[in-house]
Backbone as CSV, one residue per row, in Angstrom:
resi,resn,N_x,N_y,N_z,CA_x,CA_y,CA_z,C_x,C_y,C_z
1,UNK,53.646,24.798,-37.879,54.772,24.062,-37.330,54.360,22.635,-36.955
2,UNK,53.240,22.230,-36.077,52.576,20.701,-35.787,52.426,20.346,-37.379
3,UNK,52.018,20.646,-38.375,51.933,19.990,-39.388,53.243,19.186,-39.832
4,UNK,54.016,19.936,-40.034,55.688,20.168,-40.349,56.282,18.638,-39.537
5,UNK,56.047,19.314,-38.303,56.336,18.065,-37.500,56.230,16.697,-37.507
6,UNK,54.616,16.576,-37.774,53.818,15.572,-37.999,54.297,14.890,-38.823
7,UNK,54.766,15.800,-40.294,55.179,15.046,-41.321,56.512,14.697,-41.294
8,UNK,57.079,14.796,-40.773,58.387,14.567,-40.615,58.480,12.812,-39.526
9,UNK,57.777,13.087,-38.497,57.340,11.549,-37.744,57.005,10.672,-38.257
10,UNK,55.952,10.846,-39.419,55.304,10.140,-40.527,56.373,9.889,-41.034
11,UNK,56.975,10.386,-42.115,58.250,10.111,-42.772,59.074,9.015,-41.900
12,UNK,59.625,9.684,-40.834,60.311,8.847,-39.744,60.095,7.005,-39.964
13,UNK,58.357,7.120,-39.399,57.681,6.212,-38.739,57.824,5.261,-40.445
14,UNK,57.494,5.966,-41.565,58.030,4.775,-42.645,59.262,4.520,-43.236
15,UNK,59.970,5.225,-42.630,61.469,4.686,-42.730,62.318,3.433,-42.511
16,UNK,61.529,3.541,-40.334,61.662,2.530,-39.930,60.985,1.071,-40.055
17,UNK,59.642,1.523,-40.371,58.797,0.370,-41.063,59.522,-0.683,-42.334
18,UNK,59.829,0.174,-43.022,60.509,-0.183,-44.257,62.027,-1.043,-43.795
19,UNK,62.947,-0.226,-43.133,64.106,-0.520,-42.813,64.002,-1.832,-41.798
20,UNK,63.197,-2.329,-41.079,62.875,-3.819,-40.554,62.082,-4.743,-41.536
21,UNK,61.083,-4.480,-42.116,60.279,-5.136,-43.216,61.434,-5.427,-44.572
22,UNK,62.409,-4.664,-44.343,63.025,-4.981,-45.867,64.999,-5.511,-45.602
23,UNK,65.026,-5.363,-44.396,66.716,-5.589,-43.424,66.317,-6.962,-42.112
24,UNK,65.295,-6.951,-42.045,65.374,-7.367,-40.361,66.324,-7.515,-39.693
25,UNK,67.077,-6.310,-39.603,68.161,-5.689,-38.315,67.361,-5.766,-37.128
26,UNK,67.891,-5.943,-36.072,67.201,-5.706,-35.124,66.601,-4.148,-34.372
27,UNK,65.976,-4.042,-34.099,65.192,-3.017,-33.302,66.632,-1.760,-33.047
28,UNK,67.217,-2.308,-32.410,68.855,-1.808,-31.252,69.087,-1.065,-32.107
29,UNK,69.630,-2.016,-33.722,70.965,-1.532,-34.630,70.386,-0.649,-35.614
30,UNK,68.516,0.102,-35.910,68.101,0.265,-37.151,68.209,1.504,-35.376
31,UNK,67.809,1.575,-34.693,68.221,3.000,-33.984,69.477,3.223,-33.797
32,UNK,70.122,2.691,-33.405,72.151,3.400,-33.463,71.835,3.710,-34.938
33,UNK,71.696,3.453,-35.954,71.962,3.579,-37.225,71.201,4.903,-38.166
34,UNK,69.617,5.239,-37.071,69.059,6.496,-37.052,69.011,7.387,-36.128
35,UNK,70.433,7.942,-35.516,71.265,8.733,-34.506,71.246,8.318,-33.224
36,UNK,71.160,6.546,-32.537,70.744,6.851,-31.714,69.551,6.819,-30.780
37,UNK,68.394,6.708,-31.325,67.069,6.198,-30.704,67.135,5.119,-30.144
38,UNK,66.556,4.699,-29.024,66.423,3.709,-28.415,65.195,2.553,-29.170
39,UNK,65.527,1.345,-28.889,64.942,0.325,-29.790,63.328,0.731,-29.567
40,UNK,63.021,0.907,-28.501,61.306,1.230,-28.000,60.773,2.111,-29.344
41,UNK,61.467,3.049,-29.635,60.979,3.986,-30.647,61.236,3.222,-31.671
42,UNK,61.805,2.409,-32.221,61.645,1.928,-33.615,60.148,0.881,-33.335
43,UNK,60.280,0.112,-32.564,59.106,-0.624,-32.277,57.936,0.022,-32.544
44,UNK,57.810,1.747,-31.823,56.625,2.543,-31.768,56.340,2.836,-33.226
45,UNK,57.160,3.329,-33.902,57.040,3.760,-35.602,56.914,2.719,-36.355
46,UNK,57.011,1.207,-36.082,56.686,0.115,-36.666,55.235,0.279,-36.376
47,UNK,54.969,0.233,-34.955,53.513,-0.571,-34.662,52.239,0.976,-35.040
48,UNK,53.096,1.854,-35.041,52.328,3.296,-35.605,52.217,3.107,-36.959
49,UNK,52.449,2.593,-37.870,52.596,3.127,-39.605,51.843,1.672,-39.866
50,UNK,52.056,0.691,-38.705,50.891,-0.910,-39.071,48.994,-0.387,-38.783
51,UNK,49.388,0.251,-37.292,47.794,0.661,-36.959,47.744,1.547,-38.233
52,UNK,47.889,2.404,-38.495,47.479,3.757,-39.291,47.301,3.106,-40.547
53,UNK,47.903,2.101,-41.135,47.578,1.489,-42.239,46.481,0.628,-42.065
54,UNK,46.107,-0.032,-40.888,44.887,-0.919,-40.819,43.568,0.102,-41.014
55,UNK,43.684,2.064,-41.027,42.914,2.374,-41.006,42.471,3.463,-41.715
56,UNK,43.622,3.570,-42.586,43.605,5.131,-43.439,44.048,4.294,-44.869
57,UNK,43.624,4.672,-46.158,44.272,3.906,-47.102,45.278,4.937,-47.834
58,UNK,45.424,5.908,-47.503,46.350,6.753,-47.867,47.479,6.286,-47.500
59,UNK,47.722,5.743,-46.425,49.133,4.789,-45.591,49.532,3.788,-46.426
60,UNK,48.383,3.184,-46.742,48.508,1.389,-47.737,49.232,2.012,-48.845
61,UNK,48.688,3.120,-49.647,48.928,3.485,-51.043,50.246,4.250,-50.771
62,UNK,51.020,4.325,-49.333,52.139,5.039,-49.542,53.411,3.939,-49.389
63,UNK,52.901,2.934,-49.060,53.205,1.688,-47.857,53.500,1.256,-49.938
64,UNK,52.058,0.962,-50.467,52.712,0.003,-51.729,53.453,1.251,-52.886
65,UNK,53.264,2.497,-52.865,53.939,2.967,-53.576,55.569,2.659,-53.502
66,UNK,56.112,2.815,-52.296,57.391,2.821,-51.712,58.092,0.891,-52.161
67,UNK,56.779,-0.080,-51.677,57.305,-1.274,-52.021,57.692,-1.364,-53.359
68,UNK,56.774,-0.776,-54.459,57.063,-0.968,-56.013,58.310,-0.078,-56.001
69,UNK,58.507,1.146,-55.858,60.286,1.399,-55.519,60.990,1.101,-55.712
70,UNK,61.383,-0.003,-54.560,62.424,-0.709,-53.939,62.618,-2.059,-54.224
71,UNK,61.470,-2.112,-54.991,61.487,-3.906,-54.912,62.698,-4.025,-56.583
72,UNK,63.550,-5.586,-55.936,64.502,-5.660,-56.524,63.894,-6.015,-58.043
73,UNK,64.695,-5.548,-59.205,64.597,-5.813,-60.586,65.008,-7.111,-60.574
């Protein structure tokens, strides 16, 4: 179940990464817009998925998989 979890925060935490890095909505409106969270928690899943990438490269390689994605044609 902590695994489960984990991955699901993870997921979370690059959602919101993505959704400011690629909108810059503010903090407020990317939580009303994910049920509700208060801006502190988008901040936390930003500054969580930046550390974890300064230190795992599994993050970077999920971080640039997702950019090649999305990035406009």
């Amino acid at each position: 179940m902590r695994s489960k979890k984990r991955e699901i925060n993870y997921a979370r935490d690059l959602y919101c990464f993505f959704l400011r890095k690629r909108t810059n909505f503010p903090h407020k409106a990317i939580g009303r817009f994910l049920g509700g969270r208060v801006h502190g928690a988008i901040i936390h899943s930003e500054n969580n998925i930046r550390e974890l990438s300064a230190v795992y490269q599994h993050v970077r390689d999920d971080i640039r998989a997702i950019d090649e994605m999305v990035r406009p044609v």
